[in-house]
N, C-alpha and C positions, 0 to 999 in steps of 0.2 A: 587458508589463503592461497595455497600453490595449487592446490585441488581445485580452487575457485577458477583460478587464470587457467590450468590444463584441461577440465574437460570443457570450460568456455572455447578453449580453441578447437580442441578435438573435435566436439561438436557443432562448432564452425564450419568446418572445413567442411563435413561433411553434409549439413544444411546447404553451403555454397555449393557445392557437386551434384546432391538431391536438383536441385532447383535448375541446373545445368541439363540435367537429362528431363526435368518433368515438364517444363518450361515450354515445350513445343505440345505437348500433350495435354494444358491446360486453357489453351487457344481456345476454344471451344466454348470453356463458362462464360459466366457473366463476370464481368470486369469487377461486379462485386465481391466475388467469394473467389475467384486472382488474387485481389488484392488481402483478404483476409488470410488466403492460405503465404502470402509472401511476408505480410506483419506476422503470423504463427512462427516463419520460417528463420525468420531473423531474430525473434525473441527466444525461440527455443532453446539454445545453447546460453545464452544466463539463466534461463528457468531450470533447464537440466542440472545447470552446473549449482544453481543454489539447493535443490531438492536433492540432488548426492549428496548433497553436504549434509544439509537437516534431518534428509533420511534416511542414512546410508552411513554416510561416514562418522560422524558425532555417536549414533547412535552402535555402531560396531566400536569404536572405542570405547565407549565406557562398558558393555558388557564383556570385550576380549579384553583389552589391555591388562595383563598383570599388575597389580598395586606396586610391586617391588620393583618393578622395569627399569632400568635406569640407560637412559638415550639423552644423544649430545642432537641439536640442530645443525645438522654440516652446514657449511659455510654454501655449496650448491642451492639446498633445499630454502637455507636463508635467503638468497639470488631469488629465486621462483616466488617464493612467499613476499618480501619487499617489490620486487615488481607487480604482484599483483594486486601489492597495497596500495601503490601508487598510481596503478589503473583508475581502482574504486575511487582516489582521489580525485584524479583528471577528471573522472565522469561528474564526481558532486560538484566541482568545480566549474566543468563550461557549461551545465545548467544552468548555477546560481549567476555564470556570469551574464551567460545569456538573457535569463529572464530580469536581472537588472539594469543590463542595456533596451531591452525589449522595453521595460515598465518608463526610462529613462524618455525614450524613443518618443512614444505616445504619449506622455506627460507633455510634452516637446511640439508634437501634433495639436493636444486639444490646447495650448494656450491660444492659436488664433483660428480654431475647427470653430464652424458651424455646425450645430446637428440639426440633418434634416429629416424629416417623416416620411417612411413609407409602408404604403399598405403590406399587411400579412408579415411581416417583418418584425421579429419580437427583440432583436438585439439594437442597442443604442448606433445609429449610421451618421457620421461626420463625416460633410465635406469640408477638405484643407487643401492648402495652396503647396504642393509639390512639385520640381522639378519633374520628379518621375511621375509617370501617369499610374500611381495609385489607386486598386481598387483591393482591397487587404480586409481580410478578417483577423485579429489577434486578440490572443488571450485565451482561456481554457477553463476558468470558473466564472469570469465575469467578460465575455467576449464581447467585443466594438468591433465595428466596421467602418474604414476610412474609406474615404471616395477623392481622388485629387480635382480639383475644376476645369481639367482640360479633359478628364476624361465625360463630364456630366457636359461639357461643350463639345465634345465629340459624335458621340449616343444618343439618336433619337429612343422616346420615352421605353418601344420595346427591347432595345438593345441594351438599354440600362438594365430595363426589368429581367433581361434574362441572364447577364451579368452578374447582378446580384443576386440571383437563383442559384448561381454556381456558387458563389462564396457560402451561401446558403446551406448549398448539397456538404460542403468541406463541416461546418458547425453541425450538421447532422452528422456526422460519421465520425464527428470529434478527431478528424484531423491534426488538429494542432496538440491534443496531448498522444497520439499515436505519435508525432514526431519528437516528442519529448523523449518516450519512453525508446526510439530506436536509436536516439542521440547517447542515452544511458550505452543501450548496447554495442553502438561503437565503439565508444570510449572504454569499455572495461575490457575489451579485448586485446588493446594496446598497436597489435600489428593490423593494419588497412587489411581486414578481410570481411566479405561479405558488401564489397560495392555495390556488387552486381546487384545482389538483395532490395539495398536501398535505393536503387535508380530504377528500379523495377516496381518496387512500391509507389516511388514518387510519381511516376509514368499513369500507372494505374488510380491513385489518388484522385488525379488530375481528371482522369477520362471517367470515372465517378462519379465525379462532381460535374461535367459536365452531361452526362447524362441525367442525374438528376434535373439539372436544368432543362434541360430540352423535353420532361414530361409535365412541364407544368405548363406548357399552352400546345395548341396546334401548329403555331412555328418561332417557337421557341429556339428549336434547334436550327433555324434559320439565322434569327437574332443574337442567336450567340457567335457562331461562327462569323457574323459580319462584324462583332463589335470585336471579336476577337483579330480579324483582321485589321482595323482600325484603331484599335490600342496598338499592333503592332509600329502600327507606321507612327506613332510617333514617340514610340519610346528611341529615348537619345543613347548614343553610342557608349560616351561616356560615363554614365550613371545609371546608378541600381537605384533598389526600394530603402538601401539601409536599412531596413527590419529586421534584427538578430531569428525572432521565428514570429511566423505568421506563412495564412494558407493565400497567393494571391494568384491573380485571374493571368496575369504575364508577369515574369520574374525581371527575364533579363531577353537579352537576343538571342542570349544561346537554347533557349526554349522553345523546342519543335511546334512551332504552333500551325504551321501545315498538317501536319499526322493528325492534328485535334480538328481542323476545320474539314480536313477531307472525312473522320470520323463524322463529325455531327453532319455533315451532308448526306451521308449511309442512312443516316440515323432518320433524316428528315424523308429520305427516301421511302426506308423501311425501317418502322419501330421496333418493329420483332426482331431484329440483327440484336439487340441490347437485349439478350437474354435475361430473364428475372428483374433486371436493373434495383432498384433499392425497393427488392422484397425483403420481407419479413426474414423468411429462409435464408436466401440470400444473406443477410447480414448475422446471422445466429449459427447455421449450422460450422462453418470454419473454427466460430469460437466454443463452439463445445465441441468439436471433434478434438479441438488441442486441449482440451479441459478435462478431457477424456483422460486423454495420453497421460498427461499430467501425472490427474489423480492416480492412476495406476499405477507410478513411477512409487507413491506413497504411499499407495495402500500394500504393494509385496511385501518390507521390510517388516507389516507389522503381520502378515501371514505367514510369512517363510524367515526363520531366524538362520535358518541356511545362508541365504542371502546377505546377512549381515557378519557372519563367519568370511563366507567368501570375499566382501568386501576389505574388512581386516589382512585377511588373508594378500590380498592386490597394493595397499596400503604400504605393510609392512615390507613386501618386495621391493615396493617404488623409495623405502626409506633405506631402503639398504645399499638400492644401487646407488643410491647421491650421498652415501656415507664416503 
């Protein structure tokens, strides 16, 4: 467990520094595989820190450790190990809380949602009566989509439709369990590192999803950026979506939704600026490049028993100096 919290941070820090220097260097891709290499970038250091663990450290203890050893837990190492039990905690925790309010939430929606039909559209879409102007995908195994009625009174039929395209682009790219699983990796870190990471994801999510939208007609990208202007205007000062997690079209005011219209104008200008946009490639090569990495991290320990010497070797320093 101390091993789990230290190289989660070590590897933190250094994921947030990576991303600090590459970040102007990756200007260039497609917002698609941005995005995938910034979810890699953020998951890395709990994937790191669990596979030392599994195959590295467990694994050099039982072949070095002496049977006869006889070692106390200093009260330090107990400190390092309870706080990082208590990480793991937080994280199952605002999950479970989350997705309880979330289920709470939408229970709470469909008692007086209509659900309406629409073409091409394979997930269940209700429209309800919301303060906030609502247009929400949530869920992850069994995703809905809400629509408030001021937004479907706002939106002529294209700006609807490419609206909904965008929520669309978020349930293709499984959005809402990527936010799960980045939620995980905040919380087990304990100390706010890796902001930057997830504001940079979320940024990228967003223009993702809007891309995809704007490929599904010839001014789509049009329709979006107008309806996006027009939800802005009347979302109200004082009130949010109240959805613990869900992927939506405008959150709040604090939501750059200029960067996004002046984007999809680019877009409507020139298609080709949206390099790749939700190709095939585009959406796979990031994730086997970390898959790569990965496995690699697993496969040494069972080639090089050096490796797992040495690991013992690092272990038993770190246990020494917190004696």
């Amino acid at each position: 467990m101390a091993f789990l919290l230290i190289v989660n941070l070590i590897v933190a820090v250094l994921a947030s520094a990576l991303w600090k220097v590459a970040s102007p260097l990756v200007r260039d891709m497609s917002v698609n595989m941005r995005s995938q290499i910034i979810l890699g970038l953020r998951i890395l250091p709990v994937a790191a820190s669990v596979i030392f663990i599994a195959a590295f450290l467990i694994p050099s203890y039982l072949l070095n450790e002496p049977v006869s050893a006889v070692e106390t837990v200093s009260s330090k190492l107990a400190l390092i190990a309870l706080i990082s039990s208590l990480g793991v905690c937080i994280a199952l925790y605002k999950v479970f809380e989350t997705w309880l309010a979330t289920r709470r939430l939408a229970a709470d929606w469909l008692c007086d949602a209509r659900q309406i039909r629409i073409a091409d559209i394979s997930v269940p879409v209700y429209r309800i009566k919301h303060q906030f102007p609502v247009i929400a995908v949530i869920g992850i195994f069994r995703p809905r989509m809400f629509v408030a009625e001021q937004v479907l009174d706002s939106l002529n039929h294209s700006e609807f439709r490419a609206a909904i395209a965008h929520e669309y682009g978020h349930l293709r790219a499984n959005d809402n369990f990527k936010r799960t699983v980045l939620r995980i990796c905040r919380d087990l870190l304990i100390v706010p590192l890796g902001k930057g990471l997830d504001r940079a994801w979320a940024d990228n999510a967003e223009s993702l999803a809007d891309e995809y939208a704007a490929q599904t007609g010839p001014s789509a990208a049009l329709n979006l950026a107008s309806a996006l202007v027009k939800i802005a205007k009347i979302v109200p000062t004082d009130s949010g979506p109240a959805m613990p997690a869900g992927a939506y079209l405008v959150e709040d005011l604090s939501v750059d939704v200029t960067s996004r219209v002046r984007r999809l104008l680019r877009y409507s200008d020139d298609p080709s600026f949206a390099v790749a946009g939700m190709s095939i490639f585009g959406r796979s090569a990031a994730f086997w490049m970390w898959s790569a990495a990965l496995l690699l991290l697993l496969v040494v320990p069972l080639i090089d028993e050096r490796s797992l010497a040495g690991t013992h070797e690092i272990v038993e320093q770190f246990v020494n100096i917190l004696q």
